[in-house]
N, C-alpha and C positions, 0 to 999 in steps of 0.2 A: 627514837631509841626506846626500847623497854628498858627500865630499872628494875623493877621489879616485877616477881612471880604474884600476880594475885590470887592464881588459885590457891597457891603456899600460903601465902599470908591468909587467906579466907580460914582455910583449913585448921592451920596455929590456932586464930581466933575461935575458930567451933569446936575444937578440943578442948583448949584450956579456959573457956569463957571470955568474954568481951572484959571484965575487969581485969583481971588476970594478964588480959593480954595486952591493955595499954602499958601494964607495970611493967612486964616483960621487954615490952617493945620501948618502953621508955629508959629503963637499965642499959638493954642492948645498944639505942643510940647515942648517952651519955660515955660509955664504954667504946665504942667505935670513934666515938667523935675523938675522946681524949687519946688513946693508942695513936690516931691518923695524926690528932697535932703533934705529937713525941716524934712520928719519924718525919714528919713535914719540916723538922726543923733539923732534922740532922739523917737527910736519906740513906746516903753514903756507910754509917753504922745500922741500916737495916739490916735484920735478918733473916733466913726465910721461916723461921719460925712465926715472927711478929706476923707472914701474910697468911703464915698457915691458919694462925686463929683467927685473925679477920675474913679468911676464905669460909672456914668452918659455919662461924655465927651468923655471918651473911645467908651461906644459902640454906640454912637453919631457920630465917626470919622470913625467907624468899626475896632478898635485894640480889636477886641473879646478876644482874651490871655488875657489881662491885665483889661479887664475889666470881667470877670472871676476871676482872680486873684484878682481883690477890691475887689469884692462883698464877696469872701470868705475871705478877710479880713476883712471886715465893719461887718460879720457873728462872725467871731473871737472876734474882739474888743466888740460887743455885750454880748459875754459871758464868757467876763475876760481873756482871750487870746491875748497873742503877736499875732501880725499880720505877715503871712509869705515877709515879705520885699527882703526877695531872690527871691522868687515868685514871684514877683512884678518887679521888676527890671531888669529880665529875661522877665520876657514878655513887657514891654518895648521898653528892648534894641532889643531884636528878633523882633518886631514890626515896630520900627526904622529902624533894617536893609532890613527889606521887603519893608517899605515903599523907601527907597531910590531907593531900585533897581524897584519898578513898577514905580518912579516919582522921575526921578534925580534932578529935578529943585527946590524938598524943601527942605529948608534950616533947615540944622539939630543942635543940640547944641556941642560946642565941646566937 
């Protein structure tokens, strides 16, 4: 499975510079990470707002998986459906781990 867009991510990175862009990308996964534990622990009061922004920032960083995975959850939450948070969480973490291995210098959460 692809997690992520690499051309997107190339591209962020040639835009805003290679420093620039770990800080970014490092805000962004602290930010995602915390949001995903909030509804991980109480999916049920998701809203589809909460996938909206994680749809947004995702395909903003180019983690296409996961922001894939919002959108069909912020789809979900629209029509009285649990949100797939396995699905979410997997594309994520699959995300994470592509991201470190194309750019070992950003800092991931433990």
């Amino acid at each position: 499975m692809v997690f992520i867009d690499q051309t997107r991510l190339r591209a962020l990175r040639d835009d805003i510079g290679e420093d620039c862009f770990a800080d970014v990308a490092t805000m962004f996964i602290g930010e995602i990470d915390a949001h995903m534990r909030k509804l991980l622990a109480n999916p049920a009061q998701a809203k589809p707002a909460d996938f909206h922004y994680m749809h947004g920032s995702a395909a903003n960083m180019g983690f296409s998986a996961l922001a894939t995975a919002c959108k069909a959850a912020e789809d979900a939450c629209h029509t009285g459906n649990l949100p797939d948070m396995a699905g979410i969480e997997m594309a994520f973490h699959g995300a994470l781990d592509d991201l470190q291995a194309a750019m070992p210098n950003i800092l991931l959460p433990a």
